[in-house]
BAVO-654063 format. One record per residue (C-alpha): residue number from 1; residue in one letter; x, z, y. Coordinates in steps of 0.001 Angstrom, whole numbers, plus 524288, in hexadecimal, padded with zeros to 5 digits. Example, Ala and Ser with C-alpha at 12.3 -4.5 7.8 and 13.67 -1.06 7.14 Angstrom:
2
resi resn x z y
1 A 8300C 81E78 7EE6C;
2 S 83566 81BE4 7FBDC;
//
This chain:
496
resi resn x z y
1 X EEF05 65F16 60575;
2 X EF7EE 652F9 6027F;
3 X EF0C9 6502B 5F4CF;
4 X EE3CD 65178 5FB06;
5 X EE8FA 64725 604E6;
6 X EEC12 63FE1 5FC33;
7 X EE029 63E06 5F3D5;
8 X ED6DB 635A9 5FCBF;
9 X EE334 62CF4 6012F;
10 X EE6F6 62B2A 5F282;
11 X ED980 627A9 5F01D;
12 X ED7CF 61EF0 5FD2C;
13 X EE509 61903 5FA41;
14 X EDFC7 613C4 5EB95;
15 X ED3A6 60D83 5F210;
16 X EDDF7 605F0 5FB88;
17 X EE469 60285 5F0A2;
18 X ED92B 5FDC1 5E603;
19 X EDA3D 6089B 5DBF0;
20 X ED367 614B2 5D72F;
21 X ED598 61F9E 5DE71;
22 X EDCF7 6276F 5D2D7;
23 X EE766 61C83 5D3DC;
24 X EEAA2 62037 5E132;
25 X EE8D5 62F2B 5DD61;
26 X EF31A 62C8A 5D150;
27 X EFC3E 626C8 5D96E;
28 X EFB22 6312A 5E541;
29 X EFDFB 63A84 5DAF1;
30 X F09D3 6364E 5D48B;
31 X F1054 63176 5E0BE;
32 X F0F33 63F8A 5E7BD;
33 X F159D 64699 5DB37;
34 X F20E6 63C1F 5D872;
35 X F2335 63B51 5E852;
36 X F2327 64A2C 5E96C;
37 X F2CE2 64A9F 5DCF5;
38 X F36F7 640E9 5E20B;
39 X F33EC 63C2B 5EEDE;
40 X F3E67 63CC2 5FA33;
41 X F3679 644A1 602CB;
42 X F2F06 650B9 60072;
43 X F21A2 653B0 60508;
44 X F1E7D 644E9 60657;
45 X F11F9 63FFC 60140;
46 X F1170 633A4 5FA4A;
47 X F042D 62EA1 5F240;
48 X EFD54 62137 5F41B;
49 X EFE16 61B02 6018D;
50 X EF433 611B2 6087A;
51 X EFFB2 607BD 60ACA;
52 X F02D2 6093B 5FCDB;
53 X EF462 606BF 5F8D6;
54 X EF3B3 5FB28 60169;
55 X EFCF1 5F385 5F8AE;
56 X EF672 5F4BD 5EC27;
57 X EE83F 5EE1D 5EE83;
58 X EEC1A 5E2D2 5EB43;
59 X EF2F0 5E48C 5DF39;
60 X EE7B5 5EE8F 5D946;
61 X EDD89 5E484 5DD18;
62 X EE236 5D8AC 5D504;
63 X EEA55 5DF70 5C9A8;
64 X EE4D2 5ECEC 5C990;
65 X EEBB9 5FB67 5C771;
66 X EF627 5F8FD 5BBEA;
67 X EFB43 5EED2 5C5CA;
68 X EFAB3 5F9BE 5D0D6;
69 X EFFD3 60396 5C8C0;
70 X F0BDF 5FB60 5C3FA;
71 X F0FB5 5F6E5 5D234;
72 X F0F60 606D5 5D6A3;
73 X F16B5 60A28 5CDB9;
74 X F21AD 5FC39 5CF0E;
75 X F1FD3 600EA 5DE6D;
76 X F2773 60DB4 5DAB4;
77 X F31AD 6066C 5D33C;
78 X F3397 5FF4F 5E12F;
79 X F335C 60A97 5E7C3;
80 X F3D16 610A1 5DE80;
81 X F4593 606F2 5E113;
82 X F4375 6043F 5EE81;
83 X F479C 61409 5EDF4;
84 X F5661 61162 5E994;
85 X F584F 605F0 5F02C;
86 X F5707 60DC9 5FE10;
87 X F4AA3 60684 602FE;
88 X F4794 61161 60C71;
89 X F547E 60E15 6124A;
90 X F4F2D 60081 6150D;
91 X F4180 605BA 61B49;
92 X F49BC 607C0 62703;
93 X F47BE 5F8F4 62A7E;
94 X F38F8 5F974 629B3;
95 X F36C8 5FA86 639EB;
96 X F2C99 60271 63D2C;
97 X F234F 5F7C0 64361;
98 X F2117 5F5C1 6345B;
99 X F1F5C 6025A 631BF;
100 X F14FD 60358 639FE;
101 X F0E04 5F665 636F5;
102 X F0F88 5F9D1 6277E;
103 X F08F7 6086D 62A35;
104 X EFE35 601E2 63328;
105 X EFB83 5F72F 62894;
106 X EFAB0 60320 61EB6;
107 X EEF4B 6091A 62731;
108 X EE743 5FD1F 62A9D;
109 X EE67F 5F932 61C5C;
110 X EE265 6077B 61836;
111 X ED63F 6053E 621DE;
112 X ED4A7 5F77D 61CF9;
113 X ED179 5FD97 60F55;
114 X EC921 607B4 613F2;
115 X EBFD2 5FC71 6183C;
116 X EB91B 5FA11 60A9D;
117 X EB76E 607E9 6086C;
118 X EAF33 606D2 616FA;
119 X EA667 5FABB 611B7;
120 X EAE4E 5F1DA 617F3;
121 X EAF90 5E657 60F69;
122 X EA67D 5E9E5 60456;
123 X E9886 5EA0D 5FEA7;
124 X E908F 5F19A 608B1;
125 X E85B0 5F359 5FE06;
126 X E921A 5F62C 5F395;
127 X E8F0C 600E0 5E8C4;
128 X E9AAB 60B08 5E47F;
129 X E9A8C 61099 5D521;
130 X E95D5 61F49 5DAB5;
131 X E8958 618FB 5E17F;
132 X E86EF 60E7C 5D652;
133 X E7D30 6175C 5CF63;
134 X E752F 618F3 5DA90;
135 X E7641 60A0A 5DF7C;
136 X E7957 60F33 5EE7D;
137 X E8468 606DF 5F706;
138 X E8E4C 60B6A 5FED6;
139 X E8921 611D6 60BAC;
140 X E9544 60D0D 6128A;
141 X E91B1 613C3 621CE;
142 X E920C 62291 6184D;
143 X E9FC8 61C6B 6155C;
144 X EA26B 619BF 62218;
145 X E9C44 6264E 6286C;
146 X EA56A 62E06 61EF2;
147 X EB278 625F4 622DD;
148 X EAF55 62AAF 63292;
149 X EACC4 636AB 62BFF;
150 X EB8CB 63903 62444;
151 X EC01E 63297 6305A;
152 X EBB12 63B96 63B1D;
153 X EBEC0 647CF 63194;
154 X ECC6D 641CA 630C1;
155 X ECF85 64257 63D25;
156 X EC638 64C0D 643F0;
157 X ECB82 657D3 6391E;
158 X EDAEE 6599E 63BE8;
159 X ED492 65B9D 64987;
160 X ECE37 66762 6449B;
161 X ED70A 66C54 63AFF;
162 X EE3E7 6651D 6328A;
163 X EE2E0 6720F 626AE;
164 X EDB1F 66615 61E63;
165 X EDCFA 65765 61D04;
166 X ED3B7 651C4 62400;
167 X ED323 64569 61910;
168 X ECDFB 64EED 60F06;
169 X EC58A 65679 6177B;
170 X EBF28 64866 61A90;
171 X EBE76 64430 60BE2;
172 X EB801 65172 6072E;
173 X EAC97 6516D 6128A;
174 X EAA83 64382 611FB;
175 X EA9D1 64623 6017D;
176 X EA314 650B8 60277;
177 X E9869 6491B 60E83;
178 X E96F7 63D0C 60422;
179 X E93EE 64665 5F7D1;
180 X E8A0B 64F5F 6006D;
181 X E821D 642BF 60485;
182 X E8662 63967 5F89A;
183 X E8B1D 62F4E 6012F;
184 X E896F 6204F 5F933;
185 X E9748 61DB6 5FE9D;
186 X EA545 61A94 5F5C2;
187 X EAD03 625E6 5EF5D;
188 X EBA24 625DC 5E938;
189 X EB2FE 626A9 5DC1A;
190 X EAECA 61920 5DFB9;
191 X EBB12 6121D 5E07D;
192 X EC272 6164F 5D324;
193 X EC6BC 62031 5CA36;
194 X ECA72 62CF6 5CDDD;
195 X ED5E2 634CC 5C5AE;
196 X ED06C 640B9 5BD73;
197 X EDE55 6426E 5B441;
198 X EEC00 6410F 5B87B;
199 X EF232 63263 5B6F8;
200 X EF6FF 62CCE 5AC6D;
201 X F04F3 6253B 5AA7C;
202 X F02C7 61879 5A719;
203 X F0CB5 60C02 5AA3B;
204 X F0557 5FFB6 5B005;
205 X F0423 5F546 5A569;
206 X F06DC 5EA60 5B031;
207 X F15FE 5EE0C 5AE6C;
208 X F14AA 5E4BF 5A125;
209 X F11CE 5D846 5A8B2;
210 X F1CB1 5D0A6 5B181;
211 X F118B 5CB1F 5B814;
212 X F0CE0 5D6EA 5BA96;
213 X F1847 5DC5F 5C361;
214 X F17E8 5D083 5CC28;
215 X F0ABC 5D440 5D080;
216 X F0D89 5E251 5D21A;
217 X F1A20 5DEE9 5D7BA;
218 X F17B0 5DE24 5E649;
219 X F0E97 5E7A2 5E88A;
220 X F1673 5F0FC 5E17A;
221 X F2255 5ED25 5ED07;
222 X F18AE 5EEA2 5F75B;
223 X F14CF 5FD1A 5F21F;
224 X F231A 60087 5F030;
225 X F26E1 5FC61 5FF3A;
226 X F1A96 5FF32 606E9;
227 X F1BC5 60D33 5FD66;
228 X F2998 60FE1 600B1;
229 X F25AD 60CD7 60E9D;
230 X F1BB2 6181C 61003;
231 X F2313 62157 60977;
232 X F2D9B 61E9A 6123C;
233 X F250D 6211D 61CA8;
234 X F1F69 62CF6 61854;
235 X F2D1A 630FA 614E9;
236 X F3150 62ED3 62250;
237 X F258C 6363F 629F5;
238 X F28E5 6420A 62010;
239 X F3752 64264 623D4;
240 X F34A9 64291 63168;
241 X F2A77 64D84 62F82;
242 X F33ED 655B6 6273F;
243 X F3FA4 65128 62E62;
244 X F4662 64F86 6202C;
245 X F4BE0 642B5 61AE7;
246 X F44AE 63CD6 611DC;
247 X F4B8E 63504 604F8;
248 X F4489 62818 605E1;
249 X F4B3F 6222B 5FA58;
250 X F462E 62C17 5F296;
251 X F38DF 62C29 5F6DD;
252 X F38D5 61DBE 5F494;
253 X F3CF7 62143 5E5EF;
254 X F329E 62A55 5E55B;
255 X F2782 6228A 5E9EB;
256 X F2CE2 61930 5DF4F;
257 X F2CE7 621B5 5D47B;
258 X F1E70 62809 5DA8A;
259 X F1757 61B4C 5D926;
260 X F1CF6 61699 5CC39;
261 X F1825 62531 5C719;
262 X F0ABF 620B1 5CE98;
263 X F092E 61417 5C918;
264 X F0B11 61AC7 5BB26;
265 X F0157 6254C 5BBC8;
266 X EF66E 61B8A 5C0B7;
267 X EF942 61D34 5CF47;
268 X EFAB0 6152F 5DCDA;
269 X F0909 613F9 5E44E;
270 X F0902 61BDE 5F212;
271 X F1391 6203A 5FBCA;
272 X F1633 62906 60532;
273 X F0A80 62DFD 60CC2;
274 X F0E87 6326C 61A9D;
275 X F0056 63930 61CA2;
276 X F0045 64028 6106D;
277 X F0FD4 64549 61383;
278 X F0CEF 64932 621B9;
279 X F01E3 65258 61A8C;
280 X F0C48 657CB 611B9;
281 X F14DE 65C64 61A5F;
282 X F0B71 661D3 625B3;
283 X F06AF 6697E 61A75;
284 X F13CF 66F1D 61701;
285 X F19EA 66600 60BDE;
286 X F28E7 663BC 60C68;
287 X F2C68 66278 5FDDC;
288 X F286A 65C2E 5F163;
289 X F1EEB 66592 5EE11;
290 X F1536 661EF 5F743;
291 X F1473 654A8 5F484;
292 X F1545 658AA 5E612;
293 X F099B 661FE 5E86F;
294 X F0225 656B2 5F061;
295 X F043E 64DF2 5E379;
296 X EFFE3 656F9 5D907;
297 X EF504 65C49 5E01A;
298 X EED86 64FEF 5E28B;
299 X EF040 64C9C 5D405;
300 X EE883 65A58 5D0ED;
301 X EDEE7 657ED 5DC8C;
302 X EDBF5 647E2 5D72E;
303 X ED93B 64AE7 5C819;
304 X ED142 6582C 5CB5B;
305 X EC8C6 65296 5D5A2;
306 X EC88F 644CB 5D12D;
307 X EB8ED 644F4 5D46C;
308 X EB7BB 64B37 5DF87;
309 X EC180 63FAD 5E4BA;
310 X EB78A 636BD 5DF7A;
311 X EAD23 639E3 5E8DB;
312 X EB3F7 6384B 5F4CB;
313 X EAED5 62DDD 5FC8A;
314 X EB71D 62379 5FFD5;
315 X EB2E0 6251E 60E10;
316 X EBAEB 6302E 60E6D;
317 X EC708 62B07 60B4D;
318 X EC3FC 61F5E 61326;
319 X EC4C4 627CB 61EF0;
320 X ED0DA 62DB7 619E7;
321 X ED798 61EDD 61749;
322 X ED3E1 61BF9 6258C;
323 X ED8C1 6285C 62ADD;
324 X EE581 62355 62271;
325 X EE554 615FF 628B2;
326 X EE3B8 61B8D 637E8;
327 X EEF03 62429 63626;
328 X EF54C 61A73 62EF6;
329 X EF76D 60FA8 63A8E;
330 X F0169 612BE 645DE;
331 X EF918 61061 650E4;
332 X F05FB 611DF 65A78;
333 X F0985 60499 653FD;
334 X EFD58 5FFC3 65B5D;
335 X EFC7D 60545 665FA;
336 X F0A96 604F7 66AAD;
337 X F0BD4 5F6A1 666DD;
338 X F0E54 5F428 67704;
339 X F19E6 5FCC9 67608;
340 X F20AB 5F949 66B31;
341 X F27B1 5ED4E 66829;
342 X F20E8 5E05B 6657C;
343 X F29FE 5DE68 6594D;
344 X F2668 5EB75 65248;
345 X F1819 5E801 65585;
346 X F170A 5DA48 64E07;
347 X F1EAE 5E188 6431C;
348 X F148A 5ECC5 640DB;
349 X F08BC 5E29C 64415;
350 X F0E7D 5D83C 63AB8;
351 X F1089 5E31D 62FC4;
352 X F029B 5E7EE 6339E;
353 X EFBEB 5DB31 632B5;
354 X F05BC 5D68D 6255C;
355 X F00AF 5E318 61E9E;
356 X EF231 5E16B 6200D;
357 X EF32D 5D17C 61B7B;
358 X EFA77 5D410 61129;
359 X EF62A 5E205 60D34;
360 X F04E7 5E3A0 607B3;
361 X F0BC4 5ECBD 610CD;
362 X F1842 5EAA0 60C4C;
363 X F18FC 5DAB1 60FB2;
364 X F13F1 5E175 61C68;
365 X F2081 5E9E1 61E6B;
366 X F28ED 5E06A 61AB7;
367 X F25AE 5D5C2 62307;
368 X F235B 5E014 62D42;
369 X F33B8 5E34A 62C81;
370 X F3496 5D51D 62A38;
371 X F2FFD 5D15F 638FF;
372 X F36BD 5DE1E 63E04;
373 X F43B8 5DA3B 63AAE;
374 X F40CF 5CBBB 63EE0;
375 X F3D94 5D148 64B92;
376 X F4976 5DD12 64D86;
377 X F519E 5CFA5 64AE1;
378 X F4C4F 5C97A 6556E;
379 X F4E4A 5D422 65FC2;
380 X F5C4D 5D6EB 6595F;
381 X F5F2C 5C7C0 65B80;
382 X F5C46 5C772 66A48;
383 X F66D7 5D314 66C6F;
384 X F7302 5C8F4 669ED;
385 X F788B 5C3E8 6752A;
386 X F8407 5B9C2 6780D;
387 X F8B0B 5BBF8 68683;
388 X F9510 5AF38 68A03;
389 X FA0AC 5B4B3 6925B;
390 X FA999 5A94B 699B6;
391 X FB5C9 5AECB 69867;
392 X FBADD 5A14F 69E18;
393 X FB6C8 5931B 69F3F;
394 X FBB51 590D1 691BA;
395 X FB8F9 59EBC 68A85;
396 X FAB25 5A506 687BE;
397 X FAB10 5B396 682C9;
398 X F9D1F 5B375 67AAB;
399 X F97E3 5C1C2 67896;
400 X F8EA1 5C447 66DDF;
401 X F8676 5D217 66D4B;
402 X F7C78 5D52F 6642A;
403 X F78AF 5D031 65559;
404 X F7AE2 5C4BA 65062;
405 X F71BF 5C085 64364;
406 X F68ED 5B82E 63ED8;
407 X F5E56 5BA09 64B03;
408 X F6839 5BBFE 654C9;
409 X F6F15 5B017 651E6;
410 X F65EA 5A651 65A83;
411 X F6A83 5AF90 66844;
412 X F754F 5AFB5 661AE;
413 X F78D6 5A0FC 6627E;
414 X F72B6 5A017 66F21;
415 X F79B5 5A789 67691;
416 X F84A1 59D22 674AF;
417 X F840A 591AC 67E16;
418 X F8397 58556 676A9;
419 X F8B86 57BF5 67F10;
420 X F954F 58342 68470;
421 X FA36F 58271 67C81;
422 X FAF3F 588B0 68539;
423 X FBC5D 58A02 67E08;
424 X FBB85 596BC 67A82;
425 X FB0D4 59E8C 676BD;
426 X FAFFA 5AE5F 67249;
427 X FA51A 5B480 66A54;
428 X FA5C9 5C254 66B12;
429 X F9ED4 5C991 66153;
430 X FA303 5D75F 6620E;
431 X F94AA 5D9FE 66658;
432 X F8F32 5D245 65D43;
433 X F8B9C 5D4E2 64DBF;
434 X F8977 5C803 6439E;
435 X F8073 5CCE0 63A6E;
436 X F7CF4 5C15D 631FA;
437 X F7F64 5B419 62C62;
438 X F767E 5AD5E 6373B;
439 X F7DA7 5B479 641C0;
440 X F8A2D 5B010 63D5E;
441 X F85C6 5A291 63C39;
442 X F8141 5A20D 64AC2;
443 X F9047 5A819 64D47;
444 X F9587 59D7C 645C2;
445 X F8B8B 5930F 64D58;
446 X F913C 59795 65A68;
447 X F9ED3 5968A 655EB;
448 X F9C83 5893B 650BC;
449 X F9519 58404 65B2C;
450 X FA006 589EA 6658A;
451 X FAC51 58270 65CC7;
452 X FA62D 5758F 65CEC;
453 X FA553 57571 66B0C;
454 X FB2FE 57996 66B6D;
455 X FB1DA 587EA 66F7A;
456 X FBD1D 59030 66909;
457 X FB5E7 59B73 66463;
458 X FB936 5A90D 661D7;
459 X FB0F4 5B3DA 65A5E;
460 X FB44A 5C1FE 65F2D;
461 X FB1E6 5CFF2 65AC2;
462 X FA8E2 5CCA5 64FB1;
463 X FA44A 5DA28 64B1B;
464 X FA9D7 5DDC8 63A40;
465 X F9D13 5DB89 6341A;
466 X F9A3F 5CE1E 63D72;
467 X FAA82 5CBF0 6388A;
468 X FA756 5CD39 62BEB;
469 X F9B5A 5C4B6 62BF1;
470 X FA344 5BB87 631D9;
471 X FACDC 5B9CE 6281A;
472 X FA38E 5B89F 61E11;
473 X F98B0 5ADB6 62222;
474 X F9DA3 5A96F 62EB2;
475 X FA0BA 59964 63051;
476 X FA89D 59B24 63AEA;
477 X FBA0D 59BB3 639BE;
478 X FBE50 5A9C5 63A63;
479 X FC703 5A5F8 64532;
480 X FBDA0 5A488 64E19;
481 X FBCC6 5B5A9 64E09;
482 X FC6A8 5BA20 657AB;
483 X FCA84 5C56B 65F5D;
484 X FC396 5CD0D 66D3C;
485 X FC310 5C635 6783D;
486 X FC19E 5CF10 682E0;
487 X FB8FF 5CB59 68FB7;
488 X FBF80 5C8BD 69D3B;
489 X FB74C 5D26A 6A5A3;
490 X FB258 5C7F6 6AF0A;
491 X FAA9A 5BCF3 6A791;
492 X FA0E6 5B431 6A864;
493 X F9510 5B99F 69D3E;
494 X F893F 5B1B9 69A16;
495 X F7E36 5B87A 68E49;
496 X F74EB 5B344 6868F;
//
């Protein structure tokens, strides 16, 4: 049931990405066998991925597949190492605001290239190679009747029955409704060469030329993160299902190893596929085999019905790819925007909106974390405060709680009053961390500024690692660090 999943998404996936449908076939193929040989979680289904897909456009359109081919398989050397040096470990800072906005960019651009397969965008009057003979166009509302066709079987089905995939029960009737009527209207066929032998191992020639691994350069980084990222979501939705831990490391070595034995046999990178592994396991797979058995049965289902895949209409998957993209978006994201905080909001919008300019989901994600941290600092910053205790006319007891780095530094500084220089004055920091450089510098300022006006100034309870930090960067005499000074329990407090 998994391989038969897996065909029209293979298929679907190579039209996202530019190339013939056997690339995306190859690559489905090797991925599933490798993955199910040495991944770091049974029963999880990994082939080519729409997000995946999305990245290599660009590349196949203005070098072609050698170019493709090499940065797959330099994407699992990435992955590979990204596998040993604990990157999964480091996914743990990803929030999930970008999460979200990366998963919701994933399913607006798999609509968004659906559209030319709807007319949108092309030659109304445009000719395909299995009506050329006969000179007849397109008859693009058949294409579109077909889509709501395929779509109402999609969903209308599992409300009948679940004993069938409701995808392939769509693709066969809407098949078998275009071959009964001979509908003028694309097929796979149409859009490249199927395979009808098994691949063959060939290295990219592109390897040879320097010049040639600056271009394939950063879109093989993109595959390798926005890869690992799937898998590490799939990964994560299978561990919860199973309630097993999953070894991420190794499934990041495996995904490596999976595309580079893609790229080799003629074949597109892919990643986890949370649809395809939520299919696997309601139907009883916990172990290797099954995703083995997924992987070596669509190899024998691709070469021995190579032609009947040819006459599938793309309408049919088209529905399927929509389907994909629906269930694709988090709609909560939307609809609970009122509810959840403003900050999370810009950061799933602004990774939304970064991913369909730029089509490159991984400058997405990373700029996504980028503002999410910018922002966490900001709310971290505002938790410092400075309280001023009188302990007499001459003596203030300072009390500083919260974090003190390079945001936190400007409440920080003003929590001190500018003008006002008694004899004495007592910073107590036992509730109070100094994280950075900047943070010690706006110590030091306050110190500074206090001397010159002739305050005597003592720094208390300075926490080891704040100590130590001290010691090492800070401008200000170590004698100024001196011992508790407890609080009379009458005073006169003032906060900031």
């Amino acid at each position: 049931m998994v391989a038969l999943g897996i065909i029209p998404e293979a298929i679907a996936f190579s039209i996202v990405a530019g190339v013939d449908p056997q690339v995306g076939l190859f690559g489905s193929i090797c991925i599933l066998i490798v993955v199910a040989l040495l991944g770091g979680r049974p029963a999880m289904v990994s082939a080519c991925t729409a997000g995946v897909a999305l990245l290599m456009g660009g590349l196949m359109q203005s070098h072609g597949l050698p170019y493709l081919l090499a940065a797959t398989i330099l994407a699992g050397v990435f992955q590979i190492l990204w596998g040993y040096l604990r990157l999964a470990q480091q996914m743990r800072f990803v929030p999930r605001a970008v999460t979200v906005g990366f998963v919701n960019a994933i399913g607006v651009l798999i609509f968004l290239a659906q559209l030319p397969q709807l007319g949108i965008g092309r030659d109304g009057g445009e000719t395909i190679p299995s009506l050329a003979a006969t000179g007849e166009s397109i008859s693009w509302p058949w294409v579109w009747g077909l889509v709501a066709l395929g779509l109402l079987i999609i969903y209308g089905l599992p409300r009948l029955t679940k004993l069938v995939p409701s995808t392939l029960v769509a693709i066969l009737l809407i098949s078998g409704l275009a071959e009964w009527l001979q509908l003028p209207i694309p097929r796979v066929g149409d859009l490249g060469q199927l395979p009808n032998s098994l691949p063959v191992f060939q290295i990219p020639a592109v390897f040879g030329s320097w010049d040639s691994w600056g271009i394939i350069l950063p879109t093989a980084l993109a595959i390798s993160f926005v890869g690992l990222l799937q898998s590490f979501l799939t990964a994560n939705v299978v561990e919860d299902m199973l309630d097993q831990q999953a070894d991420y490391e190794a499934e990041a070595r495996a995904q490596g190893f999976a595309n580079i034995t893609a790229g080799l046999f003629g074949g597109m990178a892919g990643a986890g596929m949370i649809g395809q592994s939520v299919i696997n396991l309601n139907s009883g797979g916990r172990h290797r085999l099954s995703t083995l058995t997924a992987g070596v049965g669509l190899l024998i289902l691709v070469i021995s019905l190579s032609s009947w895949l040819a006459r599938i209409p793309m309408a049919a998957l088209v529905s399927v790819m929509i389907m994909v993209s629906i269930s694709t978006v988090s709609w909560d994201s939307f609809l609970k925007v009122k509810v959840v905080p403003k900050s999370d909001t810009s950061v799933m919008l602004l990774t939304l909106v970064l991913a369909l300019m730029t089509r490159n989901l991984a400058i997405a994600v990373v700029v996504g974390v980028a503002l999410a941290g910018i922002l966490f600092s900001r709310k971290v910053a505002k938790v410092i405060s400075v309280t001023t205790t009188e302990l007499t006319n001459d003596h203030l007891y300072v009390t500083v709680q919260g974090q003190l780095f390079f945001v936190s530094t400007v409440y920080f500084l003003a929590g001190f009053k500018k003008h006002v220089h008694p004899a004495r004055v007592t910073i107590d920091m036992a509730q109070a961390h100094v994280w950075d450089q900047t943070g010690m510098r706006a110590l030091d300022q306050v110190i500074r500024k206090l001397q010159q006006g002739g305050s005597k100034v003592e720094l208390i309870n300075l926490n080891q690692e704040s100590l130590d930090l001290f010691d090492r960067i800070s401008e200000t005499p170590a004698f100024v660090i001196g011992a508790r000074c407890d609080l009379p329990e009458s005073v006169n407090t003032t906060g900031s």
